[in-house]
C-alpha positions as CSV (number, residue, x, y, z in Angstrom):
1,X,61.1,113.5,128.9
2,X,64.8,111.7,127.8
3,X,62.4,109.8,125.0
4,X,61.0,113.1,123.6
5,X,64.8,114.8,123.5
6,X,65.9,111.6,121.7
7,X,63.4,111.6,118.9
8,X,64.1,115.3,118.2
9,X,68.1,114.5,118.0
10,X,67.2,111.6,115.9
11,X,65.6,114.1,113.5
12,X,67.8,117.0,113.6
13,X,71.0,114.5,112.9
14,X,68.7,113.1,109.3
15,X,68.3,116.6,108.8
16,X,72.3,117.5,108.7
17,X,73.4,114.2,107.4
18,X,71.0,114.8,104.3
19,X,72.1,118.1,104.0
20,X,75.9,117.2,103.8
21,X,75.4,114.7,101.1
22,X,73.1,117.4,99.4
23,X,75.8,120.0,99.6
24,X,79.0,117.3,99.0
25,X,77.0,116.0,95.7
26,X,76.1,119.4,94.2
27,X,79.6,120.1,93.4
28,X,80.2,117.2,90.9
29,X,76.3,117.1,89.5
30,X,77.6,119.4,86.2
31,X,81.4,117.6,86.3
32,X,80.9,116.8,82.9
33,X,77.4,117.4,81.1
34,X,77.4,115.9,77.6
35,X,75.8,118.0,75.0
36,X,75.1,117.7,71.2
37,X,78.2,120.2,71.0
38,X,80.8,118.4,73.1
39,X,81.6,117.7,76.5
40,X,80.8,121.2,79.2
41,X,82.8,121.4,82.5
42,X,81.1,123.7,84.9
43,X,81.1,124.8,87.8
44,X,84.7,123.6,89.2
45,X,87.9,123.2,87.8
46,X,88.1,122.6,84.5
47,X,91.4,121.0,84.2
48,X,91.1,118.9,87.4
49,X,87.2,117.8,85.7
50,X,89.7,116.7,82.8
51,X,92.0,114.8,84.9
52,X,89.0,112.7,86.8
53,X,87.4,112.3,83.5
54,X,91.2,111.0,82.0
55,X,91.7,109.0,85.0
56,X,88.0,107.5,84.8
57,X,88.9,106.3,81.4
58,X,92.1,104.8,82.1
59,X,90.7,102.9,85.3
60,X,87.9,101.3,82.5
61,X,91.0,100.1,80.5
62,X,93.6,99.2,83.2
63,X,94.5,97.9,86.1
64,X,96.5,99.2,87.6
65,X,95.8,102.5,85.6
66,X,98.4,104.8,84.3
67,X,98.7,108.5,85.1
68,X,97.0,110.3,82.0
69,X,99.5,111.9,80.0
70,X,102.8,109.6,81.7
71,X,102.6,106.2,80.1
72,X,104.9,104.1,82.7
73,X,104.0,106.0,86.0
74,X,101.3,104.3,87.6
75,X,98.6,106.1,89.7
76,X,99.5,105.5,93.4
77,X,97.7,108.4,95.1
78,X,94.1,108.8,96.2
79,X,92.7,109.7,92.8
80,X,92.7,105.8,92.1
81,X,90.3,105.4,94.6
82,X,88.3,108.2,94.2
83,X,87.2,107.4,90.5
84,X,87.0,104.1,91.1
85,X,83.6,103.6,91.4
86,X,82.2,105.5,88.7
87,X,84.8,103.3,86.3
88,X,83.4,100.3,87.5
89,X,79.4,101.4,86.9
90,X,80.5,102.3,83.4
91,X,82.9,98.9,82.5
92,X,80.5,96.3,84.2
93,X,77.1,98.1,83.1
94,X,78.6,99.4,79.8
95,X,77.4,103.2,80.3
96,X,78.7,105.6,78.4
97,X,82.1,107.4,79.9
């Protein structure tokens, strides 16, 4: 009986974790869609998409990265970390920002 209940909490945890990363992931999937037309920010906030994408760039140039738009402050908060990832992808692999 304690083997059956385990199995069917075993499932129903997959099923939430999955669900969380579906739901956390969905909100950056359109951060910033290239199009023949230029770059389209949807579905958040645009100027915060502009930081991250900002940020991004300056974390494939520098390190430690400047603050977009403040030349000699550098970026100390958990932005840094957040975009960190995605800049290394793009300046080890060479994708496109």
């Amino acid at each position: 009986m304690a083997k059956k209940w385990f199995k069917k909490l075993d499932f129903i945890s997959i099923v939430i974790i999955m669900a969380g990363v579906f739901l956390q992931l969905s909100a950056v999937w359109f951060m910033g869609v290239k199009t023949p037309s230029g770059v389209v920010f949807c579905c958040r906030n645009v100027p915060d998409g502009i930081y991250h994408l900002a940020l991004t760039n300056e974390l494939v140039k520098n390190s430690p990265p400047y603050e977009p738009g403040m030349s000699t402050v550098v970026v100390t908060n958990y932005h840094y970390w957040a975009n960190l990832a995605s800049a290394e992808l793009i300046r080890i692999f060479g994708l496109p920002l």
